[in-house]
C-alpha positions as CSV (number, residue, x, y, z in Angstrom):
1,X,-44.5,-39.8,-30.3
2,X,-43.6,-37.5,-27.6
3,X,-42.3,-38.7,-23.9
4,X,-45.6,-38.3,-22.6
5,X,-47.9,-40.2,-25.2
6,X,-44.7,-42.9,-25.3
7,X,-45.5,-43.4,-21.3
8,X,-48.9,-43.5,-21.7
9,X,-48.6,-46.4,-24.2
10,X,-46.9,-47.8,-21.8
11,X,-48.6,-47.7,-18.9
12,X,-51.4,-48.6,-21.0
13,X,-50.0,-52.0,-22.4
14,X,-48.5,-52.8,-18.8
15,X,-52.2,-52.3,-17.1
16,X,-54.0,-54.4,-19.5
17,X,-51.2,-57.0,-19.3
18,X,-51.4,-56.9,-15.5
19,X,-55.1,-57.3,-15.3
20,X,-55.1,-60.5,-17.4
21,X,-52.0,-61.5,-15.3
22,X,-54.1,-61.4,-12.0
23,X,-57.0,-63.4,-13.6
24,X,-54.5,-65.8,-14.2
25,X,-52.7,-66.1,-10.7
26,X,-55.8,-66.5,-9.1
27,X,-57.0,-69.7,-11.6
28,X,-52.9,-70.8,-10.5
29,X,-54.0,-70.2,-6.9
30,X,-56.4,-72.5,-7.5
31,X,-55.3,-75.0,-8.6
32,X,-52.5,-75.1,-5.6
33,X,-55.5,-74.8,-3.5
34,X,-57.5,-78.1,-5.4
35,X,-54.3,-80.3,-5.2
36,X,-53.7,-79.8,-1.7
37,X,-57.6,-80.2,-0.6
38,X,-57.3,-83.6,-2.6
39,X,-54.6,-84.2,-0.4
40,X,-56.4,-83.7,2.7
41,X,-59.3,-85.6,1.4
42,X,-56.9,-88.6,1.3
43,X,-55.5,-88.6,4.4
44,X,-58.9,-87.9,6.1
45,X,-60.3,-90.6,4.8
46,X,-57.5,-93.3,5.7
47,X,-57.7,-91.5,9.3
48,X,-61.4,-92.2,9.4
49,X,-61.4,-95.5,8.5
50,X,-58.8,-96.1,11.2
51,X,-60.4,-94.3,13.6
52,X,-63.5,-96.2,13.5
53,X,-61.7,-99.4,14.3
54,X,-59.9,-97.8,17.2
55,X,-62.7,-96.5,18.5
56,X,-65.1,-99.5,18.4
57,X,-62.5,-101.3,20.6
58,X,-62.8,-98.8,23.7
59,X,-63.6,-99.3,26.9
60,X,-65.9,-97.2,29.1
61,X,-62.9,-96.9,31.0
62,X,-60.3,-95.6,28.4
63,X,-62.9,-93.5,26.7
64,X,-63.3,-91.5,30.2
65,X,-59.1,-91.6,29.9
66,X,-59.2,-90.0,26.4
67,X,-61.4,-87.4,27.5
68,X,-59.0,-86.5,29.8
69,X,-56.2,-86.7,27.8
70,X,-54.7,-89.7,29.2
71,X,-53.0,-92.7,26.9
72,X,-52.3,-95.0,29.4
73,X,-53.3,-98.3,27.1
74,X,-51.6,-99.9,24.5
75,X,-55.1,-99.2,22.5
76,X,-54.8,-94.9,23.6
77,X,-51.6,-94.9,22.6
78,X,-52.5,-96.5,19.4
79,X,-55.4,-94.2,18.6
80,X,-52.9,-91.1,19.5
81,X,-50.3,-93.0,17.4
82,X,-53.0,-92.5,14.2
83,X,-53.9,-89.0,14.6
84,X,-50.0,-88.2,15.3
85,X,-49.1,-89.9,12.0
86,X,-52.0,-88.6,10.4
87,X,-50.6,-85.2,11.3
88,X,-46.8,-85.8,9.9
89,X,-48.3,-86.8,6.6
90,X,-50.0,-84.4,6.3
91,X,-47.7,-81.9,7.2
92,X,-45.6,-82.9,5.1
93,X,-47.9,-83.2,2.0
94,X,-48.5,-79.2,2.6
95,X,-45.1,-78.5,2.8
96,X,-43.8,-80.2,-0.1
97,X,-46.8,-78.9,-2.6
98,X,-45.9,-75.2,-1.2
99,X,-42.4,-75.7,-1.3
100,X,-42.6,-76.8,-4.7
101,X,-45.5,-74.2,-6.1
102,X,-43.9,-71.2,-4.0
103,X,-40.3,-71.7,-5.6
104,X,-41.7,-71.5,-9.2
105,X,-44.0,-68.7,-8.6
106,X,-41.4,-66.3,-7.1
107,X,-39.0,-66.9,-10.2
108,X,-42.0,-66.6,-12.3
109,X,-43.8,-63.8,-11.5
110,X,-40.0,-61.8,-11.2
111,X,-39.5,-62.7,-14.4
112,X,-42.9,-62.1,-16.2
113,X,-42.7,-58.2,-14.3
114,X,-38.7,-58.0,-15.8
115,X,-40.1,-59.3,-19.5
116,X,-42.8,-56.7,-19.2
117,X,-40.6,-53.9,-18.7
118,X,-38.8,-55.1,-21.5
119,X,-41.2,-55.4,-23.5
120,X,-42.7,-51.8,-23.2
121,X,-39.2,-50.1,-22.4
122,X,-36.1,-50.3,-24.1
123,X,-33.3,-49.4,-21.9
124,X,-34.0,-51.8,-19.2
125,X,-31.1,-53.0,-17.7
126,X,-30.2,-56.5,-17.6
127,X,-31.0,-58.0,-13.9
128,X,-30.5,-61.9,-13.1
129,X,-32.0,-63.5,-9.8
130,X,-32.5,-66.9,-8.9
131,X,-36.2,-68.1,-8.0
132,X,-34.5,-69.1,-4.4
133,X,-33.4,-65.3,-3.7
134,X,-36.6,-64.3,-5.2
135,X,-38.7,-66.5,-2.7
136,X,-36.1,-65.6,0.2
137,X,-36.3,-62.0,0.0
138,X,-40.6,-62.9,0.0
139,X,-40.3,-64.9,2.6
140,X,-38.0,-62.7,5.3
141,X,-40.9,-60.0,5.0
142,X,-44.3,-59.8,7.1
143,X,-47.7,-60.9,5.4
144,X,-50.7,-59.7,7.7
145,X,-48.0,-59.3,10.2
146,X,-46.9,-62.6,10.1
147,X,-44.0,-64.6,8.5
148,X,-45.2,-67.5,5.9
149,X,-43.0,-70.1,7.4
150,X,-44.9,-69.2,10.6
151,X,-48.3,-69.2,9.1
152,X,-47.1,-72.4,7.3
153,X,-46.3,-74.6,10.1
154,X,-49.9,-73.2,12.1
155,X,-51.6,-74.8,9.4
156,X,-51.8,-79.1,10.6
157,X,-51.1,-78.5,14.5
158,X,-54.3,-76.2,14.4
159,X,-56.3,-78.5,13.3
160,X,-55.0,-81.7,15.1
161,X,-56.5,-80.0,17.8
162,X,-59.5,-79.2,16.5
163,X,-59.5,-83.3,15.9
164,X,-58.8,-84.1,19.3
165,X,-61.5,-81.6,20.4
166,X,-64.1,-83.1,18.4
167,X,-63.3,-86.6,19.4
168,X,-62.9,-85.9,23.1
169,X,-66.5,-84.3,22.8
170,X,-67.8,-86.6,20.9
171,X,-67.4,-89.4,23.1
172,X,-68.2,-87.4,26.1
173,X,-71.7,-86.5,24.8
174,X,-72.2,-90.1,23.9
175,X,-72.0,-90.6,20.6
176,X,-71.9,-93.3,18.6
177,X,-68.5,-94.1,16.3
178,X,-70.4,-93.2,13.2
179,X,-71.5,-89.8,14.6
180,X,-68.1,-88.7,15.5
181,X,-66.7,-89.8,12.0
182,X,-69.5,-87.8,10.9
183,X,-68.4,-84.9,13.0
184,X,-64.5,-85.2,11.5
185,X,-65.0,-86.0,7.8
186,X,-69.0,-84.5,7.2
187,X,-71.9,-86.2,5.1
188,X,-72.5,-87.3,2.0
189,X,-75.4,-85.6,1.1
190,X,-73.7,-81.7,1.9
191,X,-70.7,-83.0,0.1
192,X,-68.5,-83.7,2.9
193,X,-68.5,-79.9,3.7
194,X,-70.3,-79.6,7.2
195,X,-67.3,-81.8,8.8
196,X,-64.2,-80.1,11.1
197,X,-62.1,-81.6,7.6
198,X,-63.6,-78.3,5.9
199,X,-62.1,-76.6,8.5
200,X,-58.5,-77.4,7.6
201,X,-59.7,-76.5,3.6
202,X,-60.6,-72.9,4.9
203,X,-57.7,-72.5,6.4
204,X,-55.4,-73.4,3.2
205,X,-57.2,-72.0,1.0
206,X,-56.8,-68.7,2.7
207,X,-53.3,-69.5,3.2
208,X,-52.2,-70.4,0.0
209,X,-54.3,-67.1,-1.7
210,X,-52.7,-64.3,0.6
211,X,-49.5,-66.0,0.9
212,X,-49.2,-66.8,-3.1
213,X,-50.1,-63.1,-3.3
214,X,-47.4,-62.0,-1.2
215,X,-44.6,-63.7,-3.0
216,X,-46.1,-61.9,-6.2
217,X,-45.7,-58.5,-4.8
218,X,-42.5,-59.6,-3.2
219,X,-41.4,-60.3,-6.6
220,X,-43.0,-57.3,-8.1
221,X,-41.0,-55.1,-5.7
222,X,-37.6,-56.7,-6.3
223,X,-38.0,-56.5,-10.0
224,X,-38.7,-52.3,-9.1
225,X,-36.4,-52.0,-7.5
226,X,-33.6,-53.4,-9.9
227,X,-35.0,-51.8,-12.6
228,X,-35.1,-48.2,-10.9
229,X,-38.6,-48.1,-11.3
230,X,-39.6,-44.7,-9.1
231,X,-43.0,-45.2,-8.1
232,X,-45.8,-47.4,-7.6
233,X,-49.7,-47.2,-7.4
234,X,-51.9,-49.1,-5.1
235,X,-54.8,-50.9,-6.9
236,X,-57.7,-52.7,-5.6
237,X,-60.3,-54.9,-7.8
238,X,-63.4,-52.9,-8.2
239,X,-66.5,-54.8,-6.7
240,X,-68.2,-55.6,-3.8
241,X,-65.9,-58.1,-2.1
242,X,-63.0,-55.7,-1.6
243,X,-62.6,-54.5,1.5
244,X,-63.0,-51.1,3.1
245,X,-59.1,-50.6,3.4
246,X,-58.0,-51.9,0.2
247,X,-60.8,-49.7,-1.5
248,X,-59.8,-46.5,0.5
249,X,-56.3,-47.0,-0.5
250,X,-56.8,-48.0,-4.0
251,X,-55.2,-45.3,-6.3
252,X,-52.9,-44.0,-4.1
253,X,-48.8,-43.8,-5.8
254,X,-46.0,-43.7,-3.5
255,X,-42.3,-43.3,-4.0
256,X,-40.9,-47.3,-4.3
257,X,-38.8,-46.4,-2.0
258,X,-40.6,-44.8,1.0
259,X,-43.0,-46.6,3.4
260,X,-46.7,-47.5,2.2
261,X,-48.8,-50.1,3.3
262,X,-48.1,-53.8,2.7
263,X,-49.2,-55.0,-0.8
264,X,-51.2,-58.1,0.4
265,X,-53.0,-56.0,3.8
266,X,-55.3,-59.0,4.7
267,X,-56.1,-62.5,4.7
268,X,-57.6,-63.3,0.9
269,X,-55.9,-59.6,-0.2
270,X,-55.8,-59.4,-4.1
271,X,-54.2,-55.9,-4.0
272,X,-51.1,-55.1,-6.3
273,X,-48.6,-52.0,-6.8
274,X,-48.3,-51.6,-10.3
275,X,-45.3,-49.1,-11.6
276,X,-46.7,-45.9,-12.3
277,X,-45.0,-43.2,-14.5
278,X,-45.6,-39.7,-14.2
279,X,-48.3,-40.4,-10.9
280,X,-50.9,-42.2,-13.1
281,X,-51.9,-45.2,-14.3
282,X,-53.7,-45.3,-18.1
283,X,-56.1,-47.6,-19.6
284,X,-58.8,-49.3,-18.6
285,X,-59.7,-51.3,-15.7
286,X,-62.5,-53.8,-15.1
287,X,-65.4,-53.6,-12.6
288,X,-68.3,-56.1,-11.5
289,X,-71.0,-54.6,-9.4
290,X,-73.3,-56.9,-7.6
291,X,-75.3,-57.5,-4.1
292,X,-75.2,-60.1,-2.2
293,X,-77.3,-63.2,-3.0
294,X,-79.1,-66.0,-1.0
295,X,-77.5,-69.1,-0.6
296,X,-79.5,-72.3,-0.4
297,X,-78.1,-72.4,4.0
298,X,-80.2,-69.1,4.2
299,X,-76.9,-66.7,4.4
300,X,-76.6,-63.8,2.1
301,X,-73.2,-64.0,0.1
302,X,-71.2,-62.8,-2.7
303,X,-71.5,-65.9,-5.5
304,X,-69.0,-66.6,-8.2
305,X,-70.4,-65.3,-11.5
306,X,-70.3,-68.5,-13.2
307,X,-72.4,-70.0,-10.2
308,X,-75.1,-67.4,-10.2
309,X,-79.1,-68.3,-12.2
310,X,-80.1,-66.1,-14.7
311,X,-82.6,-64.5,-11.8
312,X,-79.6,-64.2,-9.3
313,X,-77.9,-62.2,-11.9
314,X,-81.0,-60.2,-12.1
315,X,-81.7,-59.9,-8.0
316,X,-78.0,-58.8,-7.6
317,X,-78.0,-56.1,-10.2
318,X,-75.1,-57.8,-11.5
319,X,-73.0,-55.3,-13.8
320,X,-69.8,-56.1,-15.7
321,X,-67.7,-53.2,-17.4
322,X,-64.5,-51.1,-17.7
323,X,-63.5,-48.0,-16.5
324,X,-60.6,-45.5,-17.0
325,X,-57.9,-46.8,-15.1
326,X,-57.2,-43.6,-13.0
327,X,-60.9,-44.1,-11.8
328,X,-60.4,-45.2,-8.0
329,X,-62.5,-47.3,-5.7
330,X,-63.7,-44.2,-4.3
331,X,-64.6,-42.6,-7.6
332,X,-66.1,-45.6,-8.9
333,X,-68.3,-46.4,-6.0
334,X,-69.3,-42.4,-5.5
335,X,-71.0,-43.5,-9.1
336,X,-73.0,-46.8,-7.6
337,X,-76.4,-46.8,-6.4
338,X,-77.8,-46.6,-3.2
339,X,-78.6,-49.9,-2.6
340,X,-74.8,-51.3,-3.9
341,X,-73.2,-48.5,-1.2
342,X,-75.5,-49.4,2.2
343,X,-74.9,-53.3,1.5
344,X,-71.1,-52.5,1.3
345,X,-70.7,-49.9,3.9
346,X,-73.6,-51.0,6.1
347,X,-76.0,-48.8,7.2
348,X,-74.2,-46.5,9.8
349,X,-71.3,-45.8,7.5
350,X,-73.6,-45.3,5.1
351,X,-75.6,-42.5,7.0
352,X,-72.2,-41.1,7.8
353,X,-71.2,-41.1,4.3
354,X,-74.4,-39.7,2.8
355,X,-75.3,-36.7,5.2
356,X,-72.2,-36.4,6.8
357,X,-70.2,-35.9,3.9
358,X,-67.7,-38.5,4.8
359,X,-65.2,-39.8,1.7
360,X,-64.5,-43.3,2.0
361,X,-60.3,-42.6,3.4
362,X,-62.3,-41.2,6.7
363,X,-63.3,-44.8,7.8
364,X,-59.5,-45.4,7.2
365,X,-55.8,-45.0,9.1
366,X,-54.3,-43.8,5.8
367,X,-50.6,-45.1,7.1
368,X,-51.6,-48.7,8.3
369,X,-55.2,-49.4,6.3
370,X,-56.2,-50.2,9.3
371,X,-60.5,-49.8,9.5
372,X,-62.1,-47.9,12.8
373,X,-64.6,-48.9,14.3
374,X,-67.7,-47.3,14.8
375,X,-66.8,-46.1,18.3
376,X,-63.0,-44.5,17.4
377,X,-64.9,-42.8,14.9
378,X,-67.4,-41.6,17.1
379,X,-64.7,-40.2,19.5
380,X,-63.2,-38.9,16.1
381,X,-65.8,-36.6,15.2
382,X,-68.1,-36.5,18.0
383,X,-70.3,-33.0,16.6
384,X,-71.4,-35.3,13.0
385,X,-71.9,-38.0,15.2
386,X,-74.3,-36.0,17.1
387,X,-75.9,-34.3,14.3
388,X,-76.3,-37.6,12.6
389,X,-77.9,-40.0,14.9
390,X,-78.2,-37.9,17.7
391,X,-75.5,-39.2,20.0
């Protein structure tokens, strides 16, 4: 084979590796995601049942205290004592699974990129890190402009507040004790989803899925760097969910060593830099093309594919294929239909897009990935603007 075709076997076996790889981090993400909601289940459901005791005992009197944030009683300063305790456990529940799940995935995914290599290159030098350094390095640098550790210790205090908020209004509207449980934990019938518990489920879910992607690329990047690996390539998953940013960036190869935007740019971000040789990446890539659907609440969402009917499917022109991998976001969705591109961009973007001859990097800081709004882009280019909509 010559150099070239060699790379492009490469790159080839390395993209198709990486593809299946993501598919898999996310199922792992998962499951870090189910044992820790399980966890919060539990210790909602002890707090409950505790809280209802507690909370039958009031007085008028120490009710109108609580409100006010007073635990003057031996009974307040019991009630605080359960939501304080509940808290600590809890905390410490989170921190221990992440602890745990973090450590293993750093070592992991630096050596699944480092096996990789190896596997497609020959002369790829011998490089040993622990998972600790791995995680460390991860760790010390900014996710969505925040540290992890900070993020991580947001996560319980947030929503302790949130609990004392619901309580303290709760009782100052009048409710009865089952209401407010109701309020904290949710009912039955919605599946115990419509209570301020869901709340803290959001929140680590979105934690654990940008942070967990974070370490990834962290990991990613050290192995590039040991390995002398000279640049990377940004890419984005090709459907509706992904974001303007990610999409306008998606393609784009800088120098490992020169600045670029973060990997992970956003809360949820499934973006990775995969080593690029020669400025391309080769193979194929997968795409799923859908609108958004109704859900049974009245919204309009996106819907997991294995959740959506037969007519669903149908109703969100659902579409599942492969494309060349050197097909960007832009490309790709230059190739949609009308209907897929004024759903994603929204109808404003859209116009600008259509008759204004806007490429999808115009709605976009190309340094930061930061997304302007319609007004900076209005002050932007103020003569399409006016030719557009008449402003």
């Amino acid at each position: 084979m010559t150099k070239r075709s060699e790379l492009s076997a490469a790159q080839r076996a390395i993209i198709a590796a990486l593809g299946q790889h993501a598919a898999y981090g996310y199922r792992a993400s998962t499951a870090v995601v189910n044992q820790l909601n399980e966890q919060i289940d539990h210790f909602s459901q002890e707090l409950a049942a505790k809280l209802s005791e507690r909370l039958d005992d009031l007085t008028q009197a120490e009710m109108q205290a609580f409100t006010a944030g007073k635990y003057t009683t031996s009974r307040l300063k019991a009630l605080k004592a359960e939501i304080d305790g509940w808290a600590v456990a809890l905390d410490q529940a989170i921190q221990a699974e992440w602890a745990s799940s973090s450590l293993a995935l750093a070592g992991y995914e630096f050596t699944y990129m480092k096996d990789l290599l190896s596997q497609v290159f020959d002369d790829v030098p011998k490089v040993k890190k622990t998972p600790m350094q791995v995680l460390q390095a991860a760790m010390e640098k900014p996710v969505t402009g925040k540290l992890v550790k900070d993020m991580l210790a947001k996560i319980v205090p947030d929503q302790k507040e949130r609990l004392f908020a619901t309580l303290r209004q709760g009782i100052a509207a009048g409710q009865t004790t089952p209401e407010i449980i109701r309020a904290l934990r949710g009912t039955k019938a919605l599946n115990y989803k419509d209570g301020i518990v869901q709340a803290a489920k959001y929140e680590v879910e979105r934690f654990v899925r940008t942070c967990r992607n974070h370490i990834a690329n962290g990991a990613y990047d050290q192995t590039y760097e040991a390995l002398g690996v000279s640049h990377v390539v940004r890419v984005a998953s090709l459907e509706g969910r992904t974001c303007k940013a990610c999409a306008a960036l998606d393609g784009n190869v800088y120098k490992t060593d020169e600045p670029k935007p973060p990997a992970t740019l956003h809360p949820n971000c499934r973006c990775q830099y995969a080593p690029s040789f020669d400025g391309k990446i080769i193979g194929n890539r997968p795409y799923m093309r859908a609108l958004k659907v109704s859900k049974r609440d009245g919204s309009i969402r996106f819907r997991a594919l294995k959740d959506m009917t037969a007519k669903q499917r149908q109703d969100a022109g659902l579409k599942v294929g492969q494309v060349n991998a050197n097909t960007s976001y832009s490309k790709w969705f230059a190739n949609q239909d009308a209907a897929f591109q004024k759903e994603w961009l929204g109808p404003k973007r859209y116009k600008l897009y259509t008759e204004g001859q806007y490429t999808l990097g115009r709605f976009i800081d190309p340094k930061t990935g930061y997304q302007y709004n319609l007004d900076e882009l209005r002050q932007r280019d103020v003569e399409t603007f006016r030719q557009i909509f008449g402003e």
